[in-house]
SEMIVO-839628 format. One line per field, with one value per atom (N, C-alpha, C): residue in one letter; x negated, y, z. Coordinates in steps of 0.1 Angstrom, whole numbers. Each point is the difference from the previous one (the first is absolute). Example, Ala and Ser with C-alpha at 12.3 -4.5 7.8 and 13.67 -1.06 7.14 Angstrom:
% SEMIVO-839628
resn	[A	A	A	S	S	S]
east	[-132	9	-9	4	-9	8]
north	[-57	12	12	11	11	11]
up	[78	0	0	-7	0	8]
END
This chain:
% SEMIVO-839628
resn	[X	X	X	X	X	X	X	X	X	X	X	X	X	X	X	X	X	X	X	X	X	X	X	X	X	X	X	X	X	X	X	X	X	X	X	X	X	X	X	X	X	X	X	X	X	X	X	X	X	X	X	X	X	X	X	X	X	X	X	X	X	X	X	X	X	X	X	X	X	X	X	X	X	X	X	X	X	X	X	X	X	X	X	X	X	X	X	X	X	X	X	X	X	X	X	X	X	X	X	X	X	X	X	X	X	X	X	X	X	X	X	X	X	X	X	X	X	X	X	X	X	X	X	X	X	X	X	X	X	X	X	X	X	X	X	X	X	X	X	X	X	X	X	X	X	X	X	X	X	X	X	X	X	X	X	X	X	X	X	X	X	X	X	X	X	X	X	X	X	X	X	X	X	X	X	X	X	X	X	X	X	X	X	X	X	X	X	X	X	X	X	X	X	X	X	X	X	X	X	X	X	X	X	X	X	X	X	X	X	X	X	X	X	X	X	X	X	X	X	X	X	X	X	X	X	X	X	X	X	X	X	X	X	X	X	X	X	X	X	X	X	X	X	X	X	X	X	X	X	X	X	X	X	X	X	X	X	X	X	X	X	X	X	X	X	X	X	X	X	X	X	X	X	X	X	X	X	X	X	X	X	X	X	X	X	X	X	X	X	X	X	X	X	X	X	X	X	X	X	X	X	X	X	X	X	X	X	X	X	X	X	X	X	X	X	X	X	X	X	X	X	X	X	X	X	X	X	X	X	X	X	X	X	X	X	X	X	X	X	X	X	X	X	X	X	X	X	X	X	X	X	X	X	X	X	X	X	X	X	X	X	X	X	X	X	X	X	X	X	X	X	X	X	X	X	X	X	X	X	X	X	X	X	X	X	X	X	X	X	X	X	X	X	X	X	X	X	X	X	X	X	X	X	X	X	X	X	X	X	X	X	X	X	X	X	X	X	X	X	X	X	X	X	X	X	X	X	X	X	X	X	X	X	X	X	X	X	X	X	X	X	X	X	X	X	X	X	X	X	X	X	X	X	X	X	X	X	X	X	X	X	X	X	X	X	X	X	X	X	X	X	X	X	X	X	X	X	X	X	X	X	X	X	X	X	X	X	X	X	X	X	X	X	X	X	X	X	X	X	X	X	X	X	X	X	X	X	X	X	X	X	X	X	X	X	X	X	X	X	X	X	X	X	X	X	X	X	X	X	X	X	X	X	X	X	X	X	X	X	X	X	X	X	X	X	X	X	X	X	X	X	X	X	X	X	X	X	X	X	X	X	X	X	X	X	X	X	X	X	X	X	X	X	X	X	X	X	X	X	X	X	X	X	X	X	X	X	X	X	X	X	X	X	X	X	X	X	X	X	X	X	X	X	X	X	X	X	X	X	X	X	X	X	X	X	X	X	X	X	X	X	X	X	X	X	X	X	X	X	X	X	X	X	X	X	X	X	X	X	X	X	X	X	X	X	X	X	X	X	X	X	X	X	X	X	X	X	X	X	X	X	X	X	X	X	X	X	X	X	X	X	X	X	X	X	X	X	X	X	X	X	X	X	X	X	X	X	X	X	X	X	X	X	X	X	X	X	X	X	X	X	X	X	X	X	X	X	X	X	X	X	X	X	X	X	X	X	X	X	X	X	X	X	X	X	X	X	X	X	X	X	X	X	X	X	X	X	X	X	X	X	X	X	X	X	X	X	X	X	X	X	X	X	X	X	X	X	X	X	X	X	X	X	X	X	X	X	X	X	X	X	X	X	X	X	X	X	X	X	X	X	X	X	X	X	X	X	X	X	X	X	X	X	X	X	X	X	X	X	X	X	X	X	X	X	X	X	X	X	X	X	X	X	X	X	X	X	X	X	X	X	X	X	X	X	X	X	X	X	X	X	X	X	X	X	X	X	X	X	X	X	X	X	X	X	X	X	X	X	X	X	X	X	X	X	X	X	X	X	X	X	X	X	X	X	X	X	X	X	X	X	X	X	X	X	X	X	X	X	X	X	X	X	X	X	X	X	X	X	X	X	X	X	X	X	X	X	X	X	X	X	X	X	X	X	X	X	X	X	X	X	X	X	X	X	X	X	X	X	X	X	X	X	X	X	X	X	X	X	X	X	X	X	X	X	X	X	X	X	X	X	X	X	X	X]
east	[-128	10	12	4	9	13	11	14	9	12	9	13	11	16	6	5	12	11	3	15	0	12	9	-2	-8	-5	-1	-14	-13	-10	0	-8	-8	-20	-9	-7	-3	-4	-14	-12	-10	0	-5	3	-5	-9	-3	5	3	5	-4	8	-6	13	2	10	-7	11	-9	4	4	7	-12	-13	-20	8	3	1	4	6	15	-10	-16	-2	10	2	11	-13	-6	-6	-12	-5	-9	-2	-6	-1	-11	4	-7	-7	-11	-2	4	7	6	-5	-12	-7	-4	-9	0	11	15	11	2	1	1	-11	-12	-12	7	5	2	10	9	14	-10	-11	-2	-12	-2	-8	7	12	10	7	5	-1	-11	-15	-13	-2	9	-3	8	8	9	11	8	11	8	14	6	15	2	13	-3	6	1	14	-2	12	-2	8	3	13	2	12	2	13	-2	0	3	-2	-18	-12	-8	-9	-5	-3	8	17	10	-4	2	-4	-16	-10	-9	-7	4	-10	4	14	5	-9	-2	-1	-15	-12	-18	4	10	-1	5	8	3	-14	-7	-11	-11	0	-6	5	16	2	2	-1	-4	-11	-8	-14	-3	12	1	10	-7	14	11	11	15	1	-7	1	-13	-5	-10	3	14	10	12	2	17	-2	10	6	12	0	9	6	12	-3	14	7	14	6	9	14	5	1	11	-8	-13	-11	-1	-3	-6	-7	-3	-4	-4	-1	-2	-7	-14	-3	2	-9	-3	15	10	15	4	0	6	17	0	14	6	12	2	17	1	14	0	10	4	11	4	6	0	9	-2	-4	3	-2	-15	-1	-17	-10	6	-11	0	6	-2	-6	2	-10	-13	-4	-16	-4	10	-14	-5	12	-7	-11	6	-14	-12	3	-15	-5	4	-5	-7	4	-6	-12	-1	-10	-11	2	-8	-4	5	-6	4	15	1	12	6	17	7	-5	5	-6	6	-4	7	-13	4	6	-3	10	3	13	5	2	-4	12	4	11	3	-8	-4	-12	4	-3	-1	21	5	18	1	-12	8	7	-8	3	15	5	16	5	-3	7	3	-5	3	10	-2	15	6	12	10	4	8	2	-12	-10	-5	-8	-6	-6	12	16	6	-3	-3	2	-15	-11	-10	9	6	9	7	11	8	-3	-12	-6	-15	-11	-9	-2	0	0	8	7	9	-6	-6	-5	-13	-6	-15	8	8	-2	6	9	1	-7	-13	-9	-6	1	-11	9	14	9	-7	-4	-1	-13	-14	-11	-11	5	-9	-4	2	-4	0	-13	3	7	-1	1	5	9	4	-5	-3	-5	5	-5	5	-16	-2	-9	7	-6	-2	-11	0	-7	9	11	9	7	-5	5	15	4	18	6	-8	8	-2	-7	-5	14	1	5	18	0	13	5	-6	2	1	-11	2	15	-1	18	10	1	9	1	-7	2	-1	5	-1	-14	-3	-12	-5	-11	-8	-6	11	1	-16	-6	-5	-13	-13	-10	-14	1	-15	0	-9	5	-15	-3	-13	4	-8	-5	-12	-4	-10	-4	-11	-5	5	7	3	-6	-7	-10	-18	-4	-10	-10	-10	-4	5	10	3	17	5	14	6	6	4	12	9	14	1	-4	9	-2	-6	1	11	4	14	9	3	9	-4	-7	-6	11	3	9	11	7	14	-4	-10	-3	1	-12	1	13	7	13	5	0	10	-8	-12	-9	-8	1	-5	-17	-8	-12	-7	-8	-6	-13	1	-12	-2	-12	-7	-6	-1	-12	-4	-8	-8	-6	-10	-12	-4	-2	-8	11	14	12	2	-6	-2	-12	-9	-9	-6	8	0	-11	-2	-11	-9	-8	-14	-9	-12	-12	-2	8	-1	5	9	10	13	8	15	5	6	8	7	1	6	16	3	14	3	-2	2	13	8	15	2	-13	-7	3	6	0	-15	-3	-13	-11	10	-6	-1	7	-4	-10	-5	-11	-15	4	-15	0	5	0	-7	5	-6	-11	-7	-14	-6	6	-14	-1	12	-4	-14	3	-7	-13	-5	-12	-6	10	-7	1	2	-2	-16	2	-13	-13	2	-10	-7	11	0	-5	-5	-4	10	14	7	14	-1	8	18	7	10	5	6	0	1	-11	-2	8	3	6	11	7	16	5	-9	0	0	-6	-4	13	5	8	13	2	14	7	-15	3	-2	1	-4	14	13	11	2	-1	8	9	7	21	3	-9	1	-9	8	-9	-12	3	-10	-2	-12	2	-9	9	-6	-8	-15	-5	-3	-4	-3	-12	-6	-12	1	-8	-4	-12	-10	-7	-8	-11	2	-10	-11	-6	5	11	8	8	7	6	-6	-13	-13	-2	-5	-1	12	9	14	3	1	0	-15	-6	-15	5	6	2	8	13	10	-2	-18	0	-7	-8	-5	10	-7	10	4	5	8	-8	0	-6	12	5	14	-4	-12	-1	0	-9	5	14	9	13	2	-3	9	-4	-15	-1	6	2	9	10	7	11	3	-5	-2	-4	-6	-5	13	11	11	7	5	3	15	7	14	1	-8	4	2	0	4	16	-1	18	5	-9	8	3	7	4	4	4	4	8	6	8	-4	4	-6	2	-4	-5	0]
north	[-32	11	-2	6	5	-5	-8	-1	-1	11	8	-12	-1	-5	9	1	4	-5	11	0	-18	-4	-10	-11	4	-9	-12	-4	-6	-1	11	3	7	-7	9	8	10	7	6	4	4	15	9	12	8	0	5	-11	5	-11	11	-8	1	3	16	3	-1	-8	2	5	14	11	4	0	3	-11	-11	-10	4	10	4	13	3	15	13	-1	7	13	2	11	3	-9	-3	-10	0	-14	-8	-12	-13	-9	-4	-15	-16	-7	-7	-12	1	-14	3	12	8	1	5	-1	-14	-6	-14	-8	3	-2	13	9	5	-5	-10	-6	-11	-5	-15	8	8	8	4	2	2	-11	-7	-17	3	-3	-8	10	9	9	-2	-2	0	1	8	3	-13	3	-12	3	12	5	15	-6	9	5	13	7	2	-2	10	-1	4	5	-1	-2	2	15	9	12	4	-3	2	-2	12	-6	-3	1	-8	-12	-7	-14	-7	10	-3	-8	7	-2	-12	-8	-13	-11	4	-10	-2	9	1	-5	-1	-7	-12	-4	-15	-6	6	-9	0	6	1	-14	3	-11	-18	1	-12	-12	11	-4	-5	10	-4	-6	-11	-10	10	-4	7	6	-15	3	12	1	10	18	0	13	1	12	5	9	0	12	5	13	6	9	1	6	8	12	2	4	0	6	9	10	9	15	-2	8	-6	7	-6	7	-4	13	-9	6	-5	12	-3	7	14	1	8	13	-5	4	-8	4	1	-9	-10	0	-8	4	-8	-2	-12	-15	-4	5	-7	-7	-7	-10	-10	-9	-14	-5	-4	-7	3	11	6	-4	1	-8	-12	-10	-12	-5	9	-5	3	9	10	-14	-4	-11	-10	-3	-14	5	12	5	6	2	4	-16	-13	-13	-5	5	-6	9	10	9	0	-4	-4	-14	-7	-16	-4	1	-7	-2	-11	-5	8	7	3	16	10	10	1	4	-1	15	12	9	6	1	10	13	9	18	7	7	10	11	5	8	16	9	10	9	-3	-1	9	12	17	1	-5	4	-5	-14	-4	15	4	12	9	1	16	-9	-16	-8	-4	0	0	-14	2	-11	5	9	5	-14	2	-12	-2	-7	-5	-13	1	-8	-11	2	-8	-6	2	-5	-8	5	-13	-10	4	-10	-1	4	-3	-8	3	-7	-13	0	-13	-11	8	-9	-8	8	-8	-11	8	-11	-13	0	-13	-9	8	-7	-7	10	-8	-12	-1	-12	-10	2	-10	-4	8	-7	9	5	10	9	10	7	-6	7	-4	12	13	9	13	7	12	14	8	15	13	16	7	10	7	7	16	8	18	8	11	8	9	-1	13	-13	1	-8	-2	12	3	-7	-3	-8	-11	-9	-12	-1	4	-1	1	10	0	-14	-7	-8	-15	0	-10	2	14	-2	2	-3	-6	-13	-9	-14	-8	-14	-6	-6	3	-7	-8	0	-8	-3	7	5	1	14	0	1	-10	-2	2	12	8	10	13	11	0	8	6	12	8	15	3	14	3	17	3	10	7	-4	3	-12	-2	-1	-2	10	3	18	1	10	13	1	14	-3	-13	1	-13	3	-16	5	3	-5	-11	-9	-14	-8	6	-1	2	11	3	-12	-8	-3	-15	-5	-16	-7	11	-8	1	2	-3	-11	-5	-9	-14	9	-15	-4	9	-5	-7	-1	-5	-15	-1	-11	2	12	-1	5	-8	2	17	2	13	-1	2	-1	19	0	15	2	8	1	14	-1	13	9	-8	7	8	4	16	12	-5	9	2	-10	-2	13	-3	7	13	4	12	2	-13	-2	-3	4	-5	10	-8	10	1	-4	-6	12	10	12	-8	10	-2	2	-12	-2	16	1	13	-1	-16	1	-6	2	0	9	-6	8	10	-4	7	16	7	15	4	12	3	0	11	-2	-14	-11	-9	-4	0	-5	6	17	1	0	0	-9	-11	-9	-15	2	10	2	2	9	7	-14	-9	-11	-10	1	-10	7	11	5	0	1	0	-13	-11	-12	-6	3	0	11	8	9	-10	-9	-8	-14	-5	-9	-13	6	-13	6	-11	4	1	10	-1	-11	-10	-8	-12	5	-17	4	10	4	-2	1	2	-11	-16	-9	-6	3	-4	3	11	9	-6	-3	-6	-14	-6	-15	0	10	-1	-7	8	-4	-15	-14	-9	-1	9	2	-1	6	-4	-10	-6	-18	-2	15	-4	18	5	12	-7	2	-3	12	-5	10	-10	13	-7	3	-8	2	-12	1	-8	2	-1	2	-8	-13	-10	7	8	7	6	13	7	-7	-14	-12	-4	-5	-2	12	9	13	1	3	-1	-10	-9	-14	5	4	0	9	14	10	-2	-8	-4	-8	-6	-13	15	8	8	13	-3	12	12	6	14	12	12	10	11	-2	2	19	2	18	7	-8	2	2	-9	1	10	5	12	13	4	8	2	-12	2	6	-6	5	12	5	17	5	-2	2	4	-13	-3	14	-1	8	0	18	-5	-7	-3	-5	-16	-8	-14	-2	-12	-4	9	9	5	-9	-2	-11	5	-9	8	-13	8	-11	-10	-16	-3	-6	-4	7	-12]
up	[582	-1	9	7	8	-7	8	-6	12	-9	7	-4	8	-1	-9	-13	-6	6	10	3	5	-3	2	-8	-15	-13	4	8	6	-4	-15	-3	5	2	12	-21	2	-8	4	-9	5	-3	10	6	-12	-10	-12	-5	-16	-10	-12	-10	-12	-10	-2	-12	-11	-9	-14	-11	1	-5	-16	11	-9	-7	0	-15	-12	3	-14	-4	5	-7	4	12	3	1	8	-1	-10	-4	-12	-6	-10	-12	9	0	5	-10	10	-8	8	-7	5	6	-5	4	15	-3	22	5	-8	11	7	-8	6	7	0	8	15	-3	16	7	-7	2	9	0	0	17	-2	6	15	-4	11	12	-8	4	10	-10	9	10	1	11	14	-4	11	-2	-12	1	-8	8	-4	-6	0	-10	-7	-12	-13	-4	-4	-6	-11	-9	-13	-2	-11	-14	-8	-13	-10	-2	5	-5	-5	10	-1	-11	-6	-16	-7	0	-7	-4	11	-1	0	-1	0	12	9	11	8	-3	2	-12	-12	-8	4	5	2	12	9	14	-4	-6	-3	-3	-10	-7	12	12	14	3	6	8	-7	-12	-4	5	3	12	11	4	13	10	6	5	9	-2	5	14	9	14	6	-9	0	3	-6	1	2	9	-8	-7	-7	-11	-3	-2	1	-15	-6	-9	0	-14	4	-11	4	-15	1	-11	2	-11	1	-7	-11	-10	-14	-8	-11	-11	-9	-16	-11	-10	-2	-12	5	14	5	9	-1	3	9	11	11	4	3	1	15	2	14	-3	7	4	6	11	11	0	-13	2	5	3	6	-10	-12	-10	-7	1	-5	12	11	14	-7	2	3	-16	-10	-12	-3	14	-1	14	3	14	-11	-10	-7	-11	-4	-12	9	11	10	1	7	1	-12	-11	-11	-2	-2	0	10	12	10	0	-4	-2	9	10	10	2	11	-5	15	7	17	3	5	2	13	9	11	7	-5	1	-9	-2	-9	2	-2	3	-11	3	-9	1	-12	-3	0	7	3	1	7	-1	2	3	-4	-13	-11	-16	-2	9	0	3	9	10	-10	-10	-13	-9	-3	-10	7	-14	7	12	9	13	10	-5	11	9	6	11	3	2	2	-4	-19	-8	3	9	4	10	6	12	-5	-10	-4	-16	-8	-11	1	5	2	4	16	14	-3	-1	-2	-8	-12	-14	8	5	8	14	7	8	-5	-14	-5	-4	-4	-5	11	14	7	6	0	1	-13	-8	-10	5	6	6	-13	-9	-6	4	8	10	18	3	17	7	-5	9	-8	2	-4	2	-5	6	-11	12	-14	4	-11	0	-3	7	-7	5	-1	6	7	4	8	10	11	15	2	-3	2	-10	-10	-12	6	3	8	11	7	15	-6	-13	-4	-4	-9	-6	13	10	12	4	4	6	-10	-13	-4	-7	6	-7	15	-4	16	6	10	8	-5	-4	0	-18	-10	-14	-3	7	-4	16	-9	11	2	-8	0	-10	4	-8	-1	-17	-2	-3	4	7	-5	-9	-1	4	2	5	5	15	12	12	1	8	-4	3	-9	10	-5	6	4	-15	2	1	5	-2	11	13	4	3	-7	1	4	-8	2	14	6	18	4	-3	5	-1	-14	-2	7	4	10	2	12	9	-8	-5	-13	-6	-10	-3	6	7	13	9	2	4	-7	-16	-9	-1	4	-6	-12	-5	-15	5	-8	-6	-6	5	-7	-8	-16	-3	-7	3	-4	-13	-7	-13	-2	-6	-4	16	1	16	-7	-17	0	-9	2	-3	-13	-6	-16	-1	8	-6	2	12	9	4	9	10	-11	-3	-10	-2	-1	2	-19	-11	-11	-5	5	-4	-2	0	2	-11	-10	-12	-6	-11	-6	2	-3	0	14	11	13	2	9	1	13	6	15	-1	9	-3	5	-7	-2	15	9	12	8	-5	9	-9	-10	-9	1	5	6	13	9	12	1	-10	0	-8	-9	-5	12	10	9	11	0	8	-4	-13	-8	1	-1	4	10	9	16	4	0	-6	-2	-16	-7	7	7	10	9	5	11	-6	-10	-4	1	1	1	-13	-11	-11	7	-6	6	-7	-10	-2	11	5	9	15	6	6	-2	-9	-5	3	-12	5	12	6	17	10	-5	10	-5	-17	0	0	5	5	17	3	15	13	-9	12	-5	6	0	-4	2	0	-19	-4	-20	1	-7	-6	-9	-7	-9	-3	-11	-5	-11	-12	-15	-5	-6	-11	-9	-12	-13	-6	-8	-8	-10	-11	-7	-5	9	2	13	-5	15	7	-1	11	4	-6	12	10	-8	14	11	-3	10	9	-3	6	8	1	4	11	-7	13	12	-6	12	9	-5	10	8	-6	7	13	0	10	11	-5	11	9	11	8	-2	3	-7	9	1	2	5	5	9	4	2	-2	-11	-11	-14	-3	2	-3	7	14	2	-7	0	-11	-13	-3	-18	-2	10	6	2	12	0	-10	-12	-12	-8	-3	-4	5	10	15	-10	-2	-2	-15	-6	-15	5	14	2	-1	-7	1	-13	-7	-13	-9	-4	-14	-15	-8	-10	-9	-10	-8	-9	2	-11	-16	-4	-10	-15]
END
């Protein structure tokens, strides 16, 4: 498997990786004994860093990945997890306090079976942006709370995650250099979406790390049909059906394209998907080793045509 530089870290990351979002039953009910056989699956594949959350599953999908990484020796991964998301008994909740960070790294370490997390981020910092302090308040008690931690040697590395780029870039320029050193980014680089090209060279200027997630836009791209509760405005959703057909016309699943195409630039370190599910891991890792179909993609594309770069709110 292919490994990219996170930024400044030295962390080398492998170019697919392994979100384990599928742990928590986030999009369907699991069996946990296969989740964790795709956990172990992923490893023997090549990949060498993992994401999750406690939001995921409310807590779930940290406690089926702990009973994973029990297994498996330390130096075998990084991992990445974050604060600021939560939920309880199916309710939603989020804290971006300093004080609520730094008590979700120690109740994430215990949950995970492990004494060191090697990156930390704040978990999706648009939803700060609607409470009160606004993304300020990631700037002045978040941020702060992690990089203490990583003074103490509990964390190695700091990050923030969203899905809106301008929140990202806002939050870089208002804390000092070097704060914060790698951002996750999801479905903007992807078949039917590469924003996060644009934003490279800012990153890279700053030194920070780019990691990607979601190569099928949560589900856009799939020859499987496109989720009911999908937040996608409608025309980009049959757009991305007629892609997926002509695709599958073509004997090549879009799926495997998506993947292909959003591990393709070097410049992102990694692009996370998820399964729980260890044949869909295998499958996944295989396509990811074979070459990409670079006319296909422009077809899709033109397929896409103005519905590329549409976004929407999340959620």
């Amino acid at each position: 498997m292919q490994k990219n530089k996170l930024g400044k870290t030295g962390l080398e990351l492998s170019a697919l990786s392994f979100g384990a979002s599928s742990l928590g039953g986030v999009f369907h009910d699991i069996k946990e004994k296969e989740a964790i056989e795709a956990v172990f699956t992923a490893i023997d594949g090549g990949m060498n860093f993992i994401d999750v959350s406690p939001y995921y599953g409310h807590y779930k999908a940290e406690t089926v990945l702990g009973k994973a990484l029990k297994e498996i020796p330390r130096d075998k991964y990084y991992l990445s997890t974050k604060v600021g998301r939560y939920g309880k008994d199916g309710v939603n909740t989020w804290d971006y306090s300093g004080k609520r960070a730094t008590e979700s790294v120690y109740e994430s370490m215990e949950r995970l079976n492990i004494d060191y997390i090697d990156l930390i981020n704040v978990h999706d910092i648009e939803f700060q942006a609607s409470l009160p302090g606004g993304l300020q308040k990631v700037c002045d008690e978040t941020l702060p709370a992690l990089v203490e931690l990583k003074k103490k040697g509990v964390v190695g590395h700091v990050g923030i995650t969203d899905l809106q780029l301008e929140n990202q870039k806002w939050v870089i320029d208002h804390v000092e250099e070097g704060t914060v050193e790698s951002v996750l980014n999801f479905c903007h680089h992807c078949l039917c979406d590469d924003k996060l090209v644009d934003y490279l060279d800012y990153f890279e200027s700053k030194g920070i790390g780019v990691i990607n997630a979601s190569p099928l836009s949560m589900g856009l791209l799939s020859e499987r049909g496109i989720p009911d509760w999908h937040p996608a405005p409608r025309p980009l959703v049959e757009a991305c059906i007629k892609a997926a057909q002509h695709c599958k016309a073509k004997g090549y699943p879009i799926e495997k394209l998506a993947i292909q195409y959003s591990i393709s630039n070097p410049r992102i370190a990694a692009t996370l998907f998820s399964s729980a599910n260890p044949l869909n891991v295998k499958k996944n890792i295989e396509w990811a080793e074979e070459p990409i179909d670079w006319n296909l993609v422009k077809e899709v594309q033109e397929i896409i045509g103005d519905q590329k770069r549409v976004s929407w709110k999340n959620t």
